[in-house]
N, C-alpha and C positions, 0 to 999 in steps of 0.2 A: 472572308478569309479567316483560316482558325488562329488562333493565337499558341504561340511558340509555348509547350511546357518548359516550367523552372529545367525541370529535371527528363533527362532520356528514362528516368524510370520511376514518375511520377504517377503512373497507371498500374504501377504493383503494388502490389497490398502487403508483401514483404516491406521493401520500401518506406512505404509510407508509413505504417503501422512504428517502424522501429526511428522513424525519424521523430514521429510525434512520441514516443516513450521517451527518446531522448530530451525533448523540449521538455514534456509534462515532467520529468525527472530533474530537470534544472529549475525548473518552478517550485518543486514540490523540496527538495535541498536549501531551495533560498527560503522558504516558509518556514520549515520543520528548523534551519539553523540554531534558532534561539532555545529550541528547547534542549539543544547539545544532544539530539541524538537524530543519524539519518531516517528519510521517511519511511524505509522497511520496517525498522527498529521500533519509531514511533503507531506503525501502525499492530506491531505483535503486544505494545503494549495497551494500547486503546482495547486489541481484541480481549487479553486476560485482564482488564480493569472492566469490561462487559460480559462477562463469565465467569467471574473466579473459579478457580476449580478446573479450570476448562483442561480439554486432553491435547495434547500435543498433533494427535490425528485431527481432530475438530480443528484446531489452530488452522492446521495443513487444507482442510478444505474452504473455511472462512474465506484464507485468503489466498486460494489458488495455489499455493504451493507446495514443493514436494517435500516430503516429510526429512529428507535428510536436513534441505534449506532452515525447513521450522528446527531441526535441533540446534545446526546452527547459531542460529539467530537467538533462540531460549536460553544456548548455549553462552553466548556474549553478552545479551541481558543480564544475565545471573550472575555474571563476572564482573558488571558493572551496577549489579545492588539493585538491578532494577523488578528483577521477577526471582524466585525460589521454585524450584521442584518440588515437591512431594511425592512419595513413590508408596502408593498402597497394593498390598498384593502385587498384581504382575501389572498395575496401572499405575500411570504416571499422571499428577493432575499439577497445573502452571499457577501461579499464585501470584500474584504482585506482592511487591516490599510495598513499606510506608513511603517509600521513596517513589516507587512506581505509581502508587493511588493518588499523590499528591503532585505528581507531573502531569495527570490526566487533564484538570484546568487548559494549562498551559498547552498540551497536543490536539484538545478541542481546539482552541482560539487558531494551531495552526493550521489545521483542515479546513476551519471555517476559510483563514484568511487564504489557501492555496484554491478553496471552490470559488471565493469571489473574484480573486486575480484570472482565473481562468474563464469564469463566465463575463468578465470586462471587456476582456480581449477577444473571447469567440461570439458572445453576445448571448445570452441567457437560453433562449429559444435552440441555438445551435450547437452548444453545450450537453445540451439536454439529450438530445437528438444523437448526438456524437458519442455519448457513454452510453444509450442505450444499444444503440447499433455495434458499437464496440464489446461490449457485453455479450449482445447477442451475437457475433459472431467467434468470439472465443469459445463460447460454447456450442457451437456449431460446431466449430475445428477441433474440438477436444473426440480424440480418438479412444 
């Protein structure tokens, strides 16, 4: 006999994909809390404290998003002291503050601690298996 799905639409990839964004999104906000900035925010800063310099296009592709997002976000960064612009010629390059360099400790510890809470609870092996398939189907689907 099969066993009843949670869900009538537990077999969509829709679905499922945005329920698990939703969990790993409430994990990744209870992690990142302490460093007082959300996990997007902390992860645009990890990216410019690993590139100084770096272009806002590059930002845009590192982490999957689209470049208006990245101004955004560089946008509210800079307004809260945590990155500066620079604009050479017709380029724009991203820079951390003192402020930014020296929160980088602190966004390590919470990545560290969002990978281990995650690998706790799906189990190291499954984990593993699960970002890379995830991975690899985003870029599959990217049209």
């Amino acid at each position: 006999m099969k066993a009843k799905p949670d869900s009538p639409y537990c077999n969509c990839l829709l679905f499922s994909a945005n329920a698990l964004a939703r969990l790993m999104t409430s994990l990744a906000e209870q992690e990142f809390r302490g460093t007082g900035l959300a996990p997007s925010l902390a992860f645009v800063v990890m990216t410019v404290n690993r590139v100084p310099g770096i272009q806002p296009k590059q930002i845009s592709e590192t982490m999957e998003l689209t470049p208006s997002t990245v101004t955004r976000l560089v946008e509210k960064l800079e307004h809260q002291g945590y990155l500066r612009r620079e604009v050479v010629g017709r380029a724009t390059h991203v820079h951390a503050t003192e402020q930014g360099t020296a929160l980088q400790p602190q966004l390590k510890q919470a990545w560290n601690s969002l990978f281990k809470r995650y690998n706790e609870l799906l189990g190291a092996e499954a984990a593993a298996t699960l970002t890379k398939q995830a991975y690899a189907a985003t870029k599959a689907l990217q049209l």
